[in-house]
C-alpha positions as CSV (number, residue, x, y, z in Angstrom):
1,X,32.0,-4.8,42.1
2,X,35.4,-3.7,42.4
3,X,36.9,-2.9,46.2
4,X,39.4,-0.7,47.8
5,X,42.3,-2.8,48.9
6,X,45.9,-2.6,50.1
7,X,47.4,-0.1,52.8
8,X,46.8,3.1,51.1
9,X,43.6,4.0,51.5
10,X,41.4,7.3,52.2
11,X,43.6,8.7,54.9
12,X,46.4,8.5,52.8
13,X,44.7,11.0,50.9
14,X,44.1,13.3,53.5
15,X,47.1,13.2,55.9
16,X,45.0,15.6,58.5
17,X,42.6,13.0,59.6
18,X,43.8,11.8,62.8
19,X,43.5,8.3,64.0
20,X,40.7,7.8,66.8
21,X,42.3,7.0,70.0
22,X,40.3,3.9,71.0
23,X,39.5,5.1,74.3
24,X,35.6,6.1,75.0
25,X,35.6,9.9,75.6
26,X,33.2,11.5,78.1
27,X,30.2,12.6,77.0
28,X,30.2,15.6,78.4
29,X,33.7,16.6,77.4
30,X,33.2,15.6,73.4
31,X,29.7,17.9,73.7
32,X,31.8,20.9,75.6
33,X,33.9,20.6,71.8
34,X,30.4,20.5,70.1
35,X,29.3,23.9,71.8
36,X,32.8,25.3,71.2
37,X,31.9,24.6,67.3
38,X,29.0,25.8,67.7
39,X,29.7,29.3,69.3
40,X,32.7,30.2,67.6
41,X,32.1,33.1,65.6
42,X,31.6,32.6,61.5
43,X,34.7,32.5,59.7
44,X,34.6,36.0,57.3
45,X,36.3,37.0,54.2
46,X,39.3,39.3,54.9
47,X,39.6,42.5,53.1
48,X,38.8,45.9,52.5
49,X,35.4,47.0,53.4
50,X,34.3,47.9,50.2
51,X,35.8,44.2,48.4
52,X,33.1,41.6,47.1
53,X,34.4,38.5,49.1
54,X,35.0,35.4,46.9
55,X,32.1,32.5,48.7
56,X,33.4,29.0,48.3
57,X,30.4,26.6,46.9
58,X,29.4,26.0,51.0
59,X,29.1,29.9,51.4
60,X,26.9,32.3,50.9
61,X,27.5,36.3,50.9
62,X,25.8,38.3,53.5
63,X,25.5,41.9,54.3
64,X,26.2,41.9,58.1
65,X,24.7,44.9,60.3
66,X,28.0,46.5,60.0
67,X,27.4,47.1,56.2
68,X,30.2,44.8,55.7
69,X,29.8,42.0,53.6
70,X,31.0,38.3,54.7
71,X,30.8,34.8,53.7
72,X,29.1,32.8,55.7
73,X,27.0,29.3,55.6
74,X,23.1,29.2,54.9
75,X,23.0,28.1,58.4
76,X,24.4,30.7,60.0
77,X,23.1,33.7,58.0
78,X,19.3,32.2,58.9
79,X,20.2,32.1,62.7
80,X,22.2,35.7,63.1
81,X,19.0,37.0,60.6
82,X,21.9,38.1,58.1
83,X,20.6,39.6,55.1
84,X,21.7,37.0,51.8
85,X,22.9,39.4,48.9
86,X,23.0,36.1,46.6
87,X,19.9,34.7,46.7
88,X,18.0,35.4,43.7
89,X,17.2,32.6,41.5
90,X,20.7,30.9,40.3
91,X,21.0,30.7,36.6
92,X,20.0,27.7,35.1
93,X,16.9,25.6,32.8
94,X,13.9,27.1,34.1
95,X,12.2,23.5,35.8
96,X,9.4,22.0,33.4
97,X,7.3,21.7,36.9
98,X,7.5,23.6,39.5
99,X,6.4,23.7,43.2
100,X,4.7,19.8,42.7
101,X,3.2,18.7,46.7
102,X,4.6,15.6,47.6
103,X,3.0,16.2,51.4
104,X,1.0,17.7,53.4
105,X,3.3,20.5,54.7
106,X,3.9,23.5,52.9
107,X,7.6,23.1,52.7
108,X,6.9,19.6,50.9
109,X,7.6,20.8,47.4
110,X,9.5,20.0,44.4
111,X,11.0,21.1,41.2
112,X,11.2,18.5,38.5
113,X,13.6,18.7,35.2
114,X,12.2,16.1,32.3
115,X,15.6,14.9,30.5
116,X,15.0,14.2,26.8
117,X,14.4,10.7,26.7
118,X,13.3,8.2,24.3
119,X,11.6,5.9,26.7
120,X,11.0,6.5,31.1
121,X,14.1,8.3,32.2
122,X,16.5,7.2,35.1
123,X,15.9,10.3,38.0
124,X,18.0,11.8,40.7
125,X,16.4,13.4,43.6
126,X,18.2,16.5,45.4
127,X,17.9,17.5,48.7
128,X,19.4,20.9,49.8
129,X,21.8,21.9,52.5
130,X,21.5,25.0,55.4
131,X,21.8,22.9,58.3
132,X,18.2,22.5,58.5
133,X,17.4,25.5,59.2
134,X,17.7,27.4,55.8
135,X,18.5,26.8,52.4
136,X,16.0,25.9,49.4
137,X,15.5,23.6,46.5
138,X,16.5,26.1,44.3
139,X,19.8,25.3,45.8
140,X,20.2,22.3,43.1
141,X,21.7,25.1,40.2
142,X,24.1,26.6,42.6
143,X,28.0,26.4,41.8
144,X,29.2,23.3,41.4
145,X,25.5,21.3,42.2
146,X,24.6,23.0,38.9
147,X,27.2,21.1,36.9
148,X,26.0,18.3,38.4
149,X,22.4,18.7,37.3
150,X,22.9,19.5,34.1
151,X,25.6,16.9,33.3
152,X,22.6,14.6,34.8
153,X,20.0,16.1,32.4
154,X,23.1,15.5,29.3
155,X,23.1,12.0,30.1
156,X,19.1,11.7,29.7
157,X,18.5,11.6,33.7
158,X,15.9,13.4,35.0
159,X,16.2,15.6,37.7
160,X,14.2,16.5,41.1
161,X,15.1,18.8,43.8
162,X,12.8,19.4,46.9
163,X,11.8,21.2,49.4
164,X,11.4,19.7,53.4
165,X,11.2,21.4,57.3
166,X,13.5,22.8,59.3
167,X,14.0,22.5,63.0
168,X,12.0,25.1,64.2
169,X,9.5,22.6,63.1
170,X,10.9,18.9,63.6
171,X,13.9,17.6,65.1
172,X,16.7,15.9,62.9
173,X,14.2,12.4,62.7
174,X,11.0,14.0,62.0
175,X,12.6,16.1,59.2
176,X,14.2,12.9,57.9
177,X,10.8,11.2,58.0
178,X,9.4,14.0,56.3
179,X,11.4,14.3,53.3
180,X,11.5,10.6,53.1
181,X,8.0,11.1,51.2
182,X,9.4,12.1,48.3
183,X,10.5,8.6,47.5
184,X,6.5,7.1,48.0
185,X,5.7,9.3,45.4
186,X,8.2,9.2,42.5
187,X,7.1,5.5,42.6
188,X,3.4,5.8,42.7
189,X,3.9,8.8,40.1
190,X,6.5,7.4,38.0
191,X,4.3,7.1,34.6
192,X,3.1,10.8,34.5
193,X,6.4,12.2,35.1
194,X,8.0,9.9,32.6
195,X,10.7,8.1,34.8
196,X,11.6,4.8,35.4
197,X,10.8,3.4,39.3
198,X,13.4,1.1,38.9
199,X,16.3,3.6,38.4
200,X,16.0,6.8,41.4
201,X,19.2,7.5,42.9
202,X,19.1,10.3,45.5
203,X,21.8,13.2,46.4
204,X,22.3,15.9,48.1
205,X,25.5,18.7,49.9
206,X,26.0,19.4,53.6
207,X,22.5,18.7,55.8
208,X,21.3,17.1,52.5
209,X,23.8,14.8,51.8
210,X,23.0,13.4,55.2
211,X,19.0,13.0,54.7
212,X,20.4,11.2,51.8
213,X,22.8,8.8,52.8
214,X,20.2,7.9,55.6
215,X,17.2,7.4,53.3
216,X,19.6,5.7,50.4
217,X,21.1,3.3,53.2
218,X,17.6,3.1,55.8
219,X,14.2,2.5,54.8
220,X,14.6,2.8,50.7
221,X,17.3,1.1,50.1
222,X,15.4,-1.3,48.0
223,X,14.3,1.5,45.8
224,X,17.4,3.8,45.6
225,X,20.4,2.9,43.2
226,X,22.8,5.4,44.2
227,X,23.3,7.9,46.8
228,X,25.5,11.3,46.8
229,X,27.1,12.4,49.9
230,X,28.8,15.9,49.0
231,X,30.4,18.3,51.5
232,X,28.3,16.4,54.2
233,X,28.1,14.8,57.4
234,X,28.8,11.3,58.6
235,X,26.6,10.4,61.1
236,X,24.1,12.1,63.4
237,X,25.2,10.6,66.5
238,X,26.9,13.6,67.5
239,X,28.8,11.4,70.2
240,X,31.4,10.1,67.4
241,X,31.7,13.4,65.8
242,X,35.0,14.4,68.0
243,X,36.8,10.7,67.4
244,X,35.7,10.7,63.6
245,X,37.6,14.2,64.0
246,X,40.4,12.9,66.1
247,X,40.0,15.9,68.6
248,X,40.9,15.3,72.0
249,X,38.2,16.9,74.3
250,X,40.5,18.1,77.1
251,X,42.0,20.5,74.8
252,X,39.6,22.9,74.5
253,X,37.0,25.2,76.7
254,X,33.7,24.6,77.6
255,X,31.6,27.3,75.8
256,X,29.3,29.2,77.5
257,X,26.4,27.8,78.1
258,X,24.0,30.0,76.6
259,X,25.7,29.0,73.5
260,X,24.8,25.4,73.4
261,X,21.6,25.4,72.8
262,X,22.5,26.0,68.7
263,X,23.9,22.6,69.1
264,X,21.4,20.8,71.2
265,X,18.4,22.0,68.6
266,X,19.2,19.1,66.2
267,X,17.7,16.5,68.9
268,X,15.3,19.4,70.7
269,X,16.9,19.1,74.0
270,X,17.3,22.0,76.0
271,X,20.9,20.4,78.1
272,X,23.8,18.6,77.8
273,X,22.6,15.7,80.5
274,X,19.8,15.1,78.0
275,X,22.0,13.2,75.4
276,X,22.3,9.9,77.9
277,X,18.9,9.9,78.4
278,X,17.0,6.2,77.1
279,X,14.9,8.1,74.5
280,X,17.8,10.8,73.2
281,X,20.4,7.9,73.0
282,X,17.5,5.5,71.2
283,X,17.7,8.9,68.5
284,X,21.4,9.2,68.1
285,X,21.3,5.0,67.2
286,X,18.6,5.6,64.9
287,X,20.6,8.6,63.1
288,X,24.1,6.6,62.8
289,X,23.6,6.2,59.2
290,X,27.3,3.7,58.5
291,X,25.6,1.6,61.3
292,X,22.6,0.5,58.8
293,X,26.0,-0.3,55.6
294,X,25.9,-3.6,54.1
295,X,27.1,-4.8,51.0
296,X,23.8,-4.8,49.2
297,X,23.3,-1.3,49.8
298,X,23.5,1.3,47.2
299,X,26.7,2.4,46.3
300,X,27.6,5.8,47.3
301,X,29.3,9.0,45.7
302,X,31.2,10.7,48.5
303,X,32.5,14.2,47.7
304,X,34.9,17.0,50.2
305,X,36.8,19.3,48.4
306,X,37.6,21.2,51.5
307,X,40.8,21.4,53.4
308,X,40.6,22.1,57.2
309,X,43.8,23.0,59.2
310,X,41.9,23.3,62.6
311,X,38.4,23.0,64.1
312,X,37.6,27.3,64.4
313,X,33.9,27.3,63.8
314,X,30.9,25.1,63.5
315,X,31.2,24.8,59.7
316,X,35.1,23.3,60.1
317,X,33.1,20.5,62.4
318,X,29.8,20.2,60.3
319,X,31.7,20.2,56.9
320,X,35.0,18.4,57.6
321,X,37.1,16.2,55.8
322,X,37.2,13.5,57.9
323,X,33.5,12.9,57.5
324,X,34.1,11.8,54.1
325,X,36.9,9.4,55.2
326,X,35.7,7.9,57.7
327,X,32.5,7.2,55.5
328,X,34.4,5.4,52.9
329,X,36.4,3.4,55.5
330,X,32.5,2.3,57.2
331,X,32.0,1.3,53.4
332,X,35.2,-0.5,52.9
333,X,34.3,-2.5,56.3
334,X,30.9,-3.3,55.0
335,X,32.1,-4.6,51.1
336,X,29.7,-1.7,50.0
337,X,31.2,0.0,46.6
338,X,31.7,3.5,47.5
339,X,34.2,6.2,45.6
340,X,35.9,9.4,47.3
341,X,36.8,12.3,45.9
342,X,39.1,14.6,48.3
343,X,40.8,18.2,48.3
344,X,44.3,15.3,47.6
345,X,42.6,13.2,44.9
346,X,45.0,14.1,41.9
347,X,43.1,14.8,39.1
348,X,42.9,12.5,37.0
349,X,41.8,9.7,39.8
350,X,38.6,12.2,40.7
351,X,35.3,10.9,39.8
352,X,32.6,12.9,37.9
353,X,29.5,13.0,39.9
354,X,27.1,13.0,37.5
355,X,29.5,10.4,35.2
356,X,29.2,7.8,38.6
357,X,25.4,8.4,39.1
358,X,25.0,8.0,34.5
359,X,26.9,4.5,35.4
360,X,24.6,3.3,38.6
361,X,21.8,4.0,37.6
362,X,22.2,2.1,34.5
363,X,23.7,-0.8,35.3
364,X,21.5,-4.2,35.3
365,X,20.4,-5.3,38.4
């Protein structure tokens, strides 16, 4: 397969990214930046009180206690208890199965779109974003997700989207183990729900997009085709978040620290010191998703439409830019086909989604 090669590569793309600087930052100096992204208050449409905001495909809209209405991620409308004015069922083909168990908790549930297909259809499985701690599988019709699905259906693909904990139940492994079981079951089901086992490529946006990339690059690799990575996160070793970013620690405040603990949830750790210990540092290794990359690894479909001038709340750290570089450059390193498709990408060099995942999926092995 084809490679990126030559000096222009992702960052010339996206001139923002800053280069890391080599030297180790502290640990407690890149997590004072994490707490900082973590505190900082949600970003909210400007405008008159009575004005609709405009949500980007990340957002949601919200009714804040105020009676004003904002724009705001899953994420942080679940934690401030902010009431969601959007979400009623997204328009879209109604499912031909709906809430399927692939597990034993109640949140392991799927919907399932049969493509019209002469013989077992390829599948793609979705996995929402909120963060992990909101959002639904319902999710998969959504703005531009939508498209995706049903371009995917067009092209005789089948189409799952499920359901998996949050972490008010599981830290970020346990929920990643959890979802993982969707995979186990596509293949031992693969006859009654008229798909092919040979061809199941797995996708997902924000916290999804991570399970994704860690299931399509981990344990499944050998049974995943393709993976999507949209609007997503790198790595969760939270430790390389602030060089992937090119922030430099020392510039910014510690937050305060009853303000940390939104941060520390995804590992369950109650302080900062907690990050070096054996078992917490054994985590972040075993959630540094480019670390398990080689070339015989699934290729991936990395998407970030968004443009970030500055880091001002948690979603401008969660949801930057730079993930999505810094992603394809662990894939260049690796000789693992990836493509990116950036806020710079002109036009006519973006790559459908659905168009890359048609091509994957169907190529012989």
């Amino acid at each position: 397969m084809a490679k990126s090669s030559g000096a222009k590569g992702p960052r010339a793309q996206f001139p923002a990214y800053a280069a890391s600087r080599g030297a180790a930052l502290q640990s407690a100096a890149i997590l004072a930046v994490l707490a900082l992204a973590a505190s900082a208050q949600p970003a909210l449409a400007a405008g008159p009180n009575d004005a609709e905001p405009s949500c980007t495909e990340i957002h949601v809209l919200v009714e804040r206690p105020n009676g004003k209405l904002a724009c705001v991620t899953e994420e942080t409308a679940g934690r401030l208890s902010w009431r969601i004015l959007d979400a009623e069922a997204p328009e879209g083909a109604a499912p031909t199965l709906s809430d399927v168990p692939y597990g034993t908790h109640e949140r392991n549930v799927f919907d399932f779109w049969r493509a019209d297909s002469a013989g077992p259809a390829p599948l793609m499985i979705y996995i929402h974003g909120g963060g992990f701690v909101s959002g639904d599988k319902s999710d998969v019709d959504k703005d531009d997700k939508g498209k995706i699905k049903e371009g995917l259906l067009d092209r005789g693909i089948s189409v799952i989207s499920i359901n998996y904990p949050f972490l008010d139940e599981a830290r970020i492994d346990g929920i990643v183990e959890n979802a993982s079981q969707i995979i186990p079951y596509v293949q031992d089901n693969a006859e009654e729900l008229g798909i092919d086992p040979g061809r199941v490529g797995i996708y997902g946006g924000s916290g999804g997009g991570g399970i994704a990339l860690h299931l399509g690059l981990g344990e499944y690799s050998d049974q995943v085709s393709v993976i999507g990575h949209i609007t997503s996160q790198s790595t969760y070793d939270l430790l390389q978040w602030f060089d992937i970013l090119g922030i430099d620690p020392g510039d910014v405040e510690r937050a305060p620290p009853g303000l940390i603990a939104a941060v520390l949830q995804l590992y369950h750790v109650g302080t900062l010191e907690e990050f070096e210990e054996p078992e917490i540092v054994k985590l972040r290794k075993a959630m540094d998703m480019p670390s398990f990359m080689d070339a015989d690894d699934p290729p991936v479909y990395i998407q970030n439409y968004l443009v970030h001038d500055g880091i001002g709340n948690k979603g401008d750290v969660t949801h930057h830019p730079s993930h999505a570089v810094f992603l394809k450059e662990k894939c260049d390193e690796a000789g693992l086909e990836c493509v990116l498709n950036l806020a710079g990408t002109p036009e006519d060099r973006r790559v459908d989604a659905a168009s890359f995942f048609d091509r994957m999926l169907r190529q012989e092995s």
